[in-house]
C-alpha positions in Angstrom: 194.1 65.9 11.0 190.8 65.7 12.0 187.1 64.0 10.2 184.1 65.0 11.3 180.4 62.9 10.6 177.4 64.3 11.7 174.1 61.7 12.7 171.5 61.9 14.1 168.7 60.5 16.9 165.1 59.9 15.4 161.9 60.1 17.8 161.2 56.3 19.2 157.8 56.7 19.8 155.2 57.7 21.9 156.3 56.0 24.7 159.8 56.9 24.6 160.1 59.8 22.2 163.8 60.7 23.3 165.4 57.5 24.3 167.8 57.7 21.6 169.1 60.8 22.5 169.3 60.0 26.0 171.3 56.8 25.3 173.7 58.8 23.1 174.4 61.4 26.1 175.2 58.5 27.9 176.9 57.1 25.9 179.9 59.9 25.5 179.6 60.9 28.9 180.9 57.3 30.7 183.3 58.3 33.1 185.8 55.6 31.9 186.5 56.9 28.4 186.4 60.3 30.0 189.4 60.8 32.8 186.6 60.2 35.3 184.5 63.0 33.8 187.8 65.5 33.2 186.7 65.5 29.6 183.0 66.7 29.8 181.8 69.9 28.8 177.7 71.9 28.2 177.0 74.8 26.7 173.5 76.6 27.4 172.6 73.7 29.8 174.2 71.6 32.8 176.3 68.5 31.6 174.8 65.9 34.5 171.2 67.1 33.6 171.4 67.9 29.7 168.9 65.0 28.5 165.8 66.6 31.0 166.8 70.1 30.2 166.6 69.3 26.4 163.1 67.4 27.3 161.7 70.4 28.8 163.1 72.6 26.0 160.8 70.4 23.3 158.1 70.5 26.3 158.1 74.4 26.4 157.3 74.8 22.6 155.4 71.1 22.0 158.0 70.0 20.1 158.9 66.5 21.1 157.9 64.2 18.7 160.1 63.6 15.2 163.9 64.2 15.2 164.9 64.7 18.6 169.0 65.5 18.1 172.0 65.3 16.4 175.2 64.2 16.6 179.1 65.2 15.8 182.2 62.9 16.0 185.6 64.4 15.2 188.4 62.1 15.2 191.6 62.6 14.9 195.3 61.4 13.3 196.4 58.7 15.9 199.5 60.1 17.6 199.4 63.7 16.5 197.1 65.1 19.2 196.6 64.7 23.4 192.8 64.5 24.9 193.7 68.1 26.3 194.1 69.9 23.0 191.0 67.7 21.4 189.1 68.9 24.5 190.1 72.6 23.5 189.3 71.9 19.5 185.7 70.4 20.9 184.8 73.1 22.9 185.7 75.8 19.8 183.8 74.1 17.4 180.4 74.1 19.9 181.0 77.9 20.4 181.1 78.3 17.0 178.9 75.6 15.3 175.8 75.5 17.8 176.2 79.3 19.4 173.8 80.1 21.6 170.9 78.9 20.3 171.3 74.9 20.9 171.5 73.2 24.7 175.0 70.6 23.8 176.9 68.4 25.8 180.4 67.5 24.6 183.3 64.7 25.3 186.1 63.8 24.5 187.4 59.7 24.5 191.0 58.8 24.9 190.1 55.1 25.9 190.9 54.2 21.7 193.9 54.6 19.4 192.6 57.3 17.7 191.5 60.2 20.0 188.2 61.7 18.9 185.0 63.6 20.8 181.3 63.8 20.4 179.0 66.3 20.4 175.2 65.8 21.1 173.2 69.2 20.9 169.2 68.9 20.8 167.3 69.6 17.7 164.8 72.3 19.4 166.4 75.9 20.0 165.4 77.2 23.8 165.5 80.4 22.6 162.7 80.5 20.0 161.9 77.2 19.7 162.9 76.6 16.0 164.3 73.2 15.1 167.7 72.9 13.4 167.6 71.7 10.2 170.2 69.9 8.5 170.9 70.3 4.5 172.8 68.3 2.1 176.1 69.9 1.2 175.7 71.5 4.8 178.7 69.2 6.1 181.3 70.7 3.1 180.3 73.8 3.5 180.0 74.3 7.0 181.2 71.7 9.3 184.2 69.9 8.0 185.9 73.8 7.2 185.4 75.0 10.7 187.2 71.7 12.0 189.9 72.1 9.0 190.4 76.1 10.3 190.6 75.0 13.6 193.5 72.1 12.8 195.3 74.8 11.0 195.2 76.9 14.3 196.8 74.2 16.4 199.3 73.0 14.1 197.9 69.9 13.0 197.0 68.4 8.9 193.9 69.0 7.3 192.0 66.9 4.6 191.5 68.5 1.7 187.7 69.5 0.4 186.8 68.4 -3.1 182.7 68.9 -3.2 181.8 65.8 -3.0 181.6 64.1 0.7 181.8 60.3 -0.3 185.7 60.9 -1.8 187.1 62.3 1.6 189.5 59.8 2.2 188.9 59.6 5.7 185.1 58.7 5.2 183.9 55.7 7.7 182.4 53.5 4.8 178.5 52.5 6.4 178.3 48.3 5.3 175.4 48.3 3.0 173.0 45.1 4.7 169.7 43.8 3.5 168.5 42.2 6.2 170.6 39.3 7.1 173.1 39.5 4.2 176.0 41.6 5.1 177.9 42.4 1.7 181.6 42.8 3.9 181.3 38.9 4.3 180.6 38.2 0.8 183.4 40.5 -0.6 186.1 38.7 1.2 185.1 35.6 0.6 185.3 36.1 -3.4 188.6 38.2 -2.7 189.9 35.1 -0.4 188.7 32.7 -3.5 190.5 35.2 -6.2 194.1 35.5 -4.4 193.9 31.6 -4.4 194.2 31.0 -7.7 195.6 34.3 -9.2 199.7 34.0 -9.7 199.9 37.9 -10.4 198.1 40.9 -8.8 196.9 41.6 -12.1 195.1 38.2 -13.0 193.6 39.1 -9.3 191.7 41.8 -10.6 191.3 40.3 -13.9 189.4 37.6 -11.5 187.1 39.8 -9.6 185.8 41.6 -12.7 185.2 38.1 -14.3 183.1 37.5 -11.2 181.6 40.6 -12.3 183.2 43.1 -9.4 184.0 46.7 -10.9 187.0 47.2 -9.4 188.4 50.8 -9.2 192.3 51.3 -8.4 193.7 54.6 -7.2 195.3 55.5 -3.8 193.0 52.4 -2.1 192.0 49.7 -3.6 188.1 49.7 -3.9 185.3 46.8 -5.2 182.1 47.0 -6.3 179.7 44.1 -6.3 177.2 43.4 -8.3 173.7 44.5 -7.2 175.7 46.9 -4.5 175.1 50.7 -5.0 178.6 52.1 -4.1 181.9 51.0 -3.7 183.9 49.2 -0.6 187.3 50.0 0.0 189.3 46.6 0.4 191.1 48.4 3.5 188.1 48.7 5.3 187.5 44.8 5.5 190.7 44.1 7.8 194.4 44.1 7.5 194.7 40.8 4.7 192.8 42.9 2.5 194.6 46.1 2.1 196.8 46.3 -1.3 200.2 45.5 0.1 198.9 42.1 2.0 196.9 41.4 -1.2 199.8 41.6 -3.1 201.9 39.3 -0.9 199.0 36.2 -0.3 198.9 36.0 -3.8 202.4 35.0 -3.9 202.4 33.3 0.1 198.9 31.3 -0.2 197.6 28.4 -2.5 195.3 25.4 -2.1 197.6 23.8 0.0 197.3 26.0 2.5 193.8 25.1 3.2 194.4 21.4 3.6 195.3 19.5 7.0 198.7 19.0 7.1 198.6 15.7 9.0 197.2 12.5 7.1 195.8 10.8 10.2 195.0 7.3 9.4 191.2 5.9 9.6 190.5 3.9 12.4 186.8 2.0 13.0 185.5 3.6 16.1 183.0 2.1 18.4 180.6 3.7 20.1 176.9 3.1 21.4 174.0 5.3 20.3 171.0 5.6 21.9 168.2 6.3 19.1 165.1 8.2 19.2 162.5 7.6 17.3 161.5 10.6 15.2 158.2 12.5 15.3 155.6 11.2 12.9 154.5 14.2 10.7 151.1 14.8 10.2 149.3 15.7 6.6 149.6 19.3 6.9 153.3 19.2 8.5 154.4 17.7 5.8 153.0 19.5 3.5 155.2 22.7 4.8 158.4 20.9 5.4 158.2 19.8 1.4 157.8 23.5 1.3 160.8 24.6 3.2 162.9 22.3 1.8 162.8 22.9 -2.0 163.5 26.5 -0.7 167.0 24.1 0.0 167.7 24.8 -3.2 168.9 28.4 -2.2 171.7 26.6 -1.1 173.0 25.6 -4.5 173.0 29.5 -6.3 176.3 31.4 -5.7 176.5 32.9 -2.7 177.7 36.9 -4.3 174.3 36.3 -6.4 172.4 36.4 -3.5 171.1 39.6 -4.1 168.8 38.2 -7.4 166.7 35.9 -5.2 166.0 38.2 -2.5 162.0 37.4 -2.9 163.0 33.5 -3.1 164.6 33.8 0.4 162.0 35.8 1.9 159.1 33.1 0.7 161.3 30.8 2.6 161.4 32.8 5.9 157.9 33.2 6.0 157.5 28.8 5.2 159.9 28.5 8.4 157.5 30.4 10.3 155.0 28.5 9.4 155.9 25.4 9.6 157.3 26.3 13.3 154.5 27.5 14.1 152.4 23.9 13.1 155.1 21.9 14.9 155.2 24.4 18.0 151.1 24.0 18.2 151.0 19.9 17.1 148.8 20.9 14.2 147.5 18.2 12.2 144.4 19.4 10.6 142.0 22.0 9.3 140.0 22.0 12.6 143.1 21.6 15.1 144.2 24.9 13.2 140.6 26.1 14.0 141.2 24.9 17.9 144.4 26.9 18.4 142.8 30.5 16.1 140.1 30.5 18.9 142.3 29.7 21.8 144.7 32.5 20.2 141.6 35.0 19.9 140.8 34.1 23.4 144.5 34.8 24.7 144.1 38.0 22.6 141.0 39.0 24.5 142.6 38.4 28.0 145.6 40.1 27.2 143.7 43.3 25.9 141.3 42.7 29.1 144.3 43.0 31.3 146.4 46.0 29.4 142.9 47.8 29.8 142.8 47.1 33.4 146.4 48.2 34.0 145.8 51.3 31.9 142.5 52.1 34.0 145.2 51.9 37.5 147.5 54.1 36.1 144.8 56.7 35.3 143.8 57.0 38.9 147.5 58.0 39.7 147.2 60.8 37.0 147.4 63.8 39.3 150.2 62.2 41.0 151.9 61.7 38.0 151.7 65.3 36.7 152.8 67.0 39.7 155.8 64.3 39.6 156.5 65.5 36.0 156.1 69.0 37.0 159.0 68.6 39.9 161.0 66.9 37.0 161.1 70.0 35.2 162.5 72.0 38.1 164.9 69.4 39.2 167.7 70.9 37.8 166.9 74.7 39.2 166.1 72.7 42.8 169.5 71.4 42.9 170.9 75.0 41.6 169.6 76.8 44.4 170.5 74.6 46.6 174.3 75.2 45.0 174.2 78.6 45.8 172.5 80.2 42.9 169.8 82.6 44.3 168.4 83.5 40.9 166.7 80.0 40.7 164.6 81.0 44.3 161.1 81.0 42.5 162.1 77.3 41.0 162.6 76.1 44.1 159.9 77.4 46.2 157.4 75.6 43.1 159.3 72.8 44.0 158.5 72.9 47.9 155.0 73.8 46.7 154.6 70.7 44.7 156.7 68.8 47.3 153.8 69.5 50.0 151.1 68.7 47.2 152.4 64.7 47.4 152.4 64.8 51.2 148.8 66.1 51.9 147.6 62.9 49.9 150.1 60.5 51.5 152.8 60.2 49.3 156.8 61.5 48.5 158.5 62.1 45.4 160.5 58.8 45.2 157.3 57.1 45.9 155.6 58.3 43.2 158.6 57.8 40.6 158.7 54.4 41.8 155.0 54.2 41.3 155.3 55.3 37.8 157.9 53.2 37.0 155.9 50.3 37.9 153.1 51.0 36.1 155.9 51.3 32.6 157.1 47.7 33.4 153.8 46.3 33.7 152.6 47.7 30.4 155.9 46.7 28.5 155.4 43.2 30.0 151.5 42.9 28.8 152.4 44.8 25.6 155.3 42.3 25.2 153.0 39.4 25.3 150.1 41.2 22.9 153.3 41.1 20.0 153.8 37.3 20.5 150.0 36.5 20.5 149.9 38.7 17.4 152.7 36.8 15.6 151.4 33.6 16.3 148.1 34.8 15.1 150.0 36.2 12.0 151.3 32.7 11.2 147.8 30.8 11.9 145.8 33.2 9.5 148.3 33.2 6.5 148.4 29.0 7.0 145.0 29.2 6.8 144.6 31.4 4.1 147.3 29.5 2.3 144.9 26.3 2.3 141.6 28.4 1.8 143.5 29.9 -1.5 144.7 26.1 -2.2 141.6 24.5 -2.2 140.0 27.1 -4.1 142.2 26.7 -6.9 141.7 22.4 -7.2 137.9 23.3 -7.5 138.3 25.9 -10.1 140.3 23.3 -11.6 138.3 20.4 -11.1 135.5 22.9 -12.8 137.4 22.9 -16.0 138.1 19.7 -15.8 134.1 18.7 -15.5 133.5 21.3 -18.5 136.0 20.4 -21.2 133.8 18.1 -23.2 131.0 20.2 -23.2 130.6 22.0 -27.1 128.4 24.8 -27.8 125.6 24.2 -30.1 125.5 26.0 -33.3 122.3 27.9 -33.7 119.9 27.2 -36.5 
């Protein structure tokens, strides 16, 4: 039996715009999950030189921002199948699926349990240049059936189709997080809490729907939480939690379980301590850390209801920051805040100052550059000639061409990659430093804002205040 999920690689910017899909080809091509490489295959392009040849593809028809790839995984029954016949399955499916319209490279991975290739084919036809597009339902009605009819040719089980993708029971279940609550932890801690102190399986689930878990029980046993979208099969959060091992804590575990078995007892321990005396806080400091800790109170609200006070626990992020950000600096007052805005608007300046300068370098080296990006392109046909393949002869005399360009102003073609790959580090070091100038000048302008908007509000008051007693007049 075999499961296959489709993904895929999203452009990373201008920068970058295919380092996704380059880290994915990567990725399934390491020679150690591979046989050494054995277990490689292309179509319509050369395995060791797919990513470039996909670049140039989006090049040729200026397509190489937005979706930049996709990518297949079939995996199969552990124990039913060799890396061989997967190997054969793969390559079937790519000469079907992507035909001859789509550069691929393919692997297959026998370093796991489970058996199972990838397939990473670029998103830009080099034929006509027309992007693949990927529909919803496109995975029932296409994919999955040509890897069931393919099974069925090599003797091995299929899973059965019903419409709907979510109920195939081989479906990897994707954790649902928001931000940095992960739900998997929180389920097994409620389900660890429930077997506890449940005698029977059924006052188990009575438990979790009293915690107010919908709990549905078919051929797996699946929960779901409240404020969480779909469910989570119980298998999928580690061995204890499947039905059977369920089934047998509830009669194996109790309290006791979680006390120390030896009663050690207390002795009066000596020891010397070296004390430090701690940091006096200034005005505004404390003022933030009275802040940040009534957000303590977070603390105190159940854990599974975590979901309710999402707002609550991003207002006390953004307090940490701040008050990090006054300890980090030593502020202590309105004008200190002032003192550290103007030396970070001053940083700011420099660092844009020297990004600009870096930036001015680099465009001096811009003829260089393009005949180095030029000899990129024809990298692959150079080294195909040079194979033996004659039909690549114009490639590589552009290549000799552009070779002799560099050396009439002094410079080779490693010298020049090197040269551009210094230029890349030195912007991602300056850029690197803009972002932490810019956070810190995040934090400084919303403190400040904070006590502009605080200060505001006590006059308006005080306004009021002055103004209570005053009565209008009636007229006469």
């Amino acid at each position: 039996m075999a499961i296959s999920k489709i993904m895929h690689m999203k452009d990373s910017g201008s920068n970058y715009h295919g380092m996704h899909l380059k880290r994915s080809i990567d990725y399934i091509t390491v020679a150690e999950k591979t046989q050494d490489g054995r277990l490689i295959g292309s179509v319509n392009c050369i395995a060791n030189k797919a990513y470039e040849q996909m670049r140039e593809t989006k090049l040729r028809f200026n397509k190489n921002n937005q979706r930049q790839g996709y990518h297949i995984v079939l995996s199969f029954k552990e124990g039913e199948v060799d890396a061989d016949t997967v190997f054969e399955i793969t390559e079937k499916f790519v000469a079907e699926f992507i035909g001859e319209r789509y550069e691929a490279v393919f692997a297959v991975h026998d370093n796991t349990e489970h058996i199972h290739s990838h397939i990473v084919y670029n998103s830009v036809s080099f034929l006509d240049g027309r992007k693949y597009h990927y529909a919803k339902g496109d995975w029932e009605k296409e994919i999955q059936p040509i890897t069931n009819r393919l099974c069925k040719e090599y003797g091995l089980s299929v899973i059965e189709l019903d419409g709907e993708r979510a109920n195939s029971e081989e479906k990897a279940w994707r954790v649902s997080e928001n931000k940095r609550f992960i739900w998997g932890n929180m389920i097994k801690r409620d389900i660890d809490a429930c077997i506890i102190m449940s005698a029977t399986y059924e006052s188990f689930i009575k438990m979790l729907e009293t915690k107010g878990y919908e709990v549905k029980q078919g051929k797996y046993l699946a929960v779901k939480p409240p404020g969480m979208n779909r469910f989570r099969r119980c298998k999928t959060l580690g061995d204890d939690y499947r039905e059977e091992m369920i089934r047998e804590r509830i009669v194996t575990e109790s309290l006791n379980d979680y006390k120390k078995e030896k009663h050690l007892s207390p002795k009066i321990v000596k020891c010397s301590i070296k004390r430090y005396r701690r940091a006096k806080l200034s005005g505004l400091q404390k003022k933030y850390f009275a802040k940040l800790y009534r957000t303590g109170r977070l603390k105190k609200r159940a854990y599974s209801q975590a979901w309710k006070y999402k707002s609550d626990i991003e207002h006390m992020n953004k307090l940490q920051q701040q008050y990090l950000f006054l300890a980090r600096h030593n502020i202590r007052s309105m004008s200190e805040l002032i003192v550290v805005i103007n030396s970070l608007t001053n940083k700011k300046d420099e660092v844009n100052k020297e990004k600009s300068k870096i930036y001015k370098a680099r465009a001096k080296c811009k003829s260089l550059f393009d005949i180095v990006d030029r000899m990129d392109e024809l990298v692959c046909a150079k080294e195909a000639f040079i194979g033996g393949d004659e039909n690549f002869q114009v490639e590589y005399n552009q290549w000799q061409e552009l070779e002799e360009q560099l050396q009439s102003q002094g410079y080779t073609y490693d010298e020049v990659k090197r040269l551009k790959e210094h230029y890349k580090n030195e912007i991602a070091k300056v850029s690197g430093k803009a972002a932490v100038i810019k956070k810190e000048m995040w934090n400084a302008d919303s403190i400040l804002k904070d006590i502009t908007d605080t200060k505001r509000e006590m006059l308006t008051k005080k306004e009021i205040n002055d103004n209570k007693d005053i009565r209008v007049q009636p007229k006469r």
